[in-house]
Wavefront OBJ file of the C-alpha trace (Angstrom):
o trace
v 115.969 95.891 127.095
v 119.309 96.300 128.751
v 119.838 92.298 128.129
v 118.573 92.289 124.280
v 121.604 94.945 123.909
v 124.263 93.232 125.395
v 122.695 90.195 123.588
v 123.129 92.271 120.018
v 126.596 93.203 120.869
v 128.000 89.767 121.472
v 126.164 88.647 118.112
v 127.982 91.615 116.328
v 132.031 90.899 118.047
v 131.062 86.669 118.024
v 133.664 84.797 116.964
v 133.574 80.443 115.920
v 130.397 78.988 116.430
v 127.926 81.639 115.595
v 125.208 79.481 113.801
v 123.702 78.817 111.063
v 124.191 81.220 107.739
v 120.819 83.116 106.673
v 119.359 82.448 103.126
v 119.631 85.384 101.419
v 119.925 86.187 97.805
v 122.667 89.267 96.941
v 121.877 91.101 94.350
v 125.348 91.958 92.412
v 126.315 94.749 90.748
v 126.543 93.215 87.547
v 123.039 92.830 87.843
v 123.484 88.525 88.830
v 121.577 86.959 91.930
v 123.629 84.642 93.860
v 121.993 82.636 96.212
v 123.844 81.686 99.515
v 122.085 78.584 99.552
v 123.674 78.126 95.979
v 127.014 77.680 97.473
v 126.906 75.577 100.021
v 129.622 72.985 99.623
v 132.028 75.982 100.015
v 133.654 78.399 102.174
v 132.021 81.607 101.819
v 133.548 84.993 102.877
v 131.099 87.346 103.038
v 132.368 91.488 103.570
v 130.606 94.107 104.556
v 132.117 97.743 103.441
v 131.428 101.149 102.446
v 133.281 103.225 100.168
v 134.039 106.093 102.977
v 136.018 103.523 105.089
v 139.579 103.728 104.984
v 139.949 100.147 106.518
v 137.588 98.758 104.052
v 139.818 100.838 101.228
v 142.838 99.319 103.104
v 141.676 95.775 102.597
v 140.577 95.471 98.961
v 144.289 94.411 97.986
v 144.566 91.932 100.333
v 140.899 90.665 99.935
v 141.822 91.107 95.837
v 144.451 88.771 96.746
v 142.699 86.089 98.755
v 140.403 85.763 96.113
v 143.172 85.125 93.639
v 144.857 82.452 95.414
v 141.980 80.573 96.698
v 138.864 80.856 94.321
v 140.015 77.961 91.905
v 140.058 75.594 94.987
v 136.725 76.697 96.471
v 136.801 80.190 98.270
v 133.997 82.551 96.770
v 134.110 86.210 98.393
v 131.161 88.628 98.417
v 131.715 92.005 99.070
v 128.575 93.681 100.480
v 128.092 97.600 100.076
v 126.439 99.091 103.331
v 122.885 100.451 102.364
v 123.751 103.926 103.103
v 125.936 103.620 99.746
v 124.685 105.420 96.921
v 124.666 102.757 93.968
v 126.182 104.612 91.852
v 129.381 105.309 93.972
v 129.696 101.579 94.532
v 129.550 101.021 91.156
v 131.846 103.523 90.193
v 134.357 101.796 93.103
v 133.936 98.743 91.349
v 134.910 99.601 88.025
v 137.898 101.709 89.335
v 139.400 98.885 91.649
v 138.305 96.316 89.052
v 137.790 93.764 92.246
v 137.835 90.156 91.065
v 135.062 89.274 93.433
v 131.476 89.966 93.160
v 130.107 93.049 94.795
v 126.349 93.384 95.994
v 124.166 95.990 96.636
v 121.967 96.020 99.730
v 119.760 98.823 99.067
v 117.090 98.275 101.343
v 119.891 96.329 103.975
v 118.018 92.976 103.821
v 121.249 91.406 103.773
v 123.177 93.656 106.326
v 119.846 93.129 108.436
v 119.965 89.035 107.888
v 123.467 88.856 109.243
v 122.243 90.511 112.465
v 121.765 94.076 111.683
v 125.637 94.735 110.743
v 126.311 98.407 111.517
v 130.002 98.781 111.866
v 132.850 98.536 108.750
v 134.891 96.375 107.736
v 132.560 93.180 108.921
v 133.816 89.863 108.003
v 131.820 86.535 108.026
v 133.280 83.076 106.822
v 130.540 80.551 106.373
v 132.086 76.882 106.504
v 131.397 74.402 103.309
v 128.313 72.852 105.801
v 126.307 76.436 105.740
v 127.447 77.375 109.488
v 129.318 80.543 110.411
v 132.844 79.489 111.428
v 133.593 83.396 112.388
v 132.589 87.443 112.185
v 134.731 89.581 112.879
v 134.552 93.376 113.037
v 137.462 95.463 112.152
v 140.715 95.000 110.263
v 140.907 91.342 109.740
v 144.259 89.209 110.276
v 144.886 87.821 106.612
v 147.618 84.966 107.801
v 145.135 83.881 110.188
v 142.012 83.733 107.920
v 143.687 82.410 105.152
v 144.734 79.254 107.208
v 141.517 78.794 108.182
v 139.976 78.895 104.316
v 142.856 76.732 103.490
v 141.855 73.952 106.463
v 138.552 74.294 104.814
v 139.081 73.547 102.151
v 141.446 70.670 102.262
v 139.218 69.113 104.634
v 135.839 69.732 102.243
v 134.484 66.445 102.428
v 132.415 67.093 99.227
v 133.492 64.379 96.952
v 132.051 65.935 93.875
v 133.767 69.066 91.649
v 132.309 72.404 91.385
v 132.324 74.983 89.199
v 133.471 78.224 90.756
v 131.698 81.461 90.042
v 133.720 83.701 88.176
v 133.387 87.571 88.850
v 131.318 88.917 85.295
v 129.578 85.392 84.176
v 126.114 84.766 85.230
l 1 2 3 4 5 6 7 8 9 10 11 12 13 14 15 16 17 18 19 20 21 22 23 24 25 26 27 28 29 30 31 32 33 34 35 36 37 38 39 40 41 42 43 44 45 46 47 48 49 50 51 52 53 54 55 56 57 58 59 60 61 62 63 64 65 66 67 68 69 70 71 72 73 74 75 76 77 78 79 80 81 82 83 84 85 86 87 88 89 90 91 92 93 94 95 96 97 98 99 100 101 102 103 104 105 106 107 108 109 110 111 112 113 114 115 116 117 118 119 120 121 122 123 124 125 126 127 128 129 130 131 132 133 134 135 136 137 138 139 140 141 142 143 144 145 146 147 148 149 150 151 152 153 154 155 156 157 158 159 160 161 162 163 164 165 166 167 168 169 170 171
């Protein structure tokens, strides 16, 4: 017992090389499904938050601005809502910070439960183009240093063919 715990905390503080991405479908607040599987080809950043966080409240700029500068050349950014949210306060987050990004709800915490049982906020994951997770990270995340490591990404994508990005309200 003592070694599955101390197994589920490295998991939840891994860093590079922490395996394959889980195929899971998040369900967005605009009511879209987007498949994970869907965007492979890309680098993925997927965030875990809840409304009462102040880190997670802290972020939303920055991860506003990420979003901004790198979606057109790749980057798509889901924003996860914990499943304690309520719905309705997510939703009502989402219109007020009018994020750029798509934001799921995980209700039932399917997806928070796919990505090993993520319990703690603000939880970052960036899945490379090939569907592996390059990093998690727990806690306030260095911008400068994830950004240069979307940008290597994604100048090194060795997908030959164009994609469309998803854009925020379209389905």
């Amino acid at each position: 017992m003592l070694a599955a715990a101390a197994l589920a905390g490295w998991y939840l503080m891994a860093g590079p090389g922490c395996g394959r991405a889980p195929a899971v479908t998040f369900s967005i607040t605009d009511g879209r499904k987007i498949s994970l599987a869907d965007l492979r080809g890309r680098p993925v950043m997927v965030q875990f938050w809840t409304d009462n966080c102040p880190t997670c409240r802290e972020e939303m700029p920055q991860l506003a601005a990420l979003y901004r500068d790198l979606h057109d050349r790749g980057l798509e950014l889901i924003a996860v809502a914990m499943p304690y949210d309520p719905p309705n306060l997510v939703l009502k987050t989402t219109r007020e910070q009018h994020f750029p990004y798509p934001v799921a709800l995980d209700p039932m915490g399917t997806v928070t439960a796919a990505f090993g049982h993520v319990g703690l906020t603000p939880t970052a994951i960036l899945i490379a183009p090939d569907g592996s997770i390059a990093e998690k990270h727990v806690g306030a995340l260095d911008f400068d240093r994830w950004r240069k490591q979307i940008e290597h990404m994604l100048t090194n994508k060795q997908q030959a063919t164009s994609y469309k990005p998803l854009e925020a309200g379209s389905s």
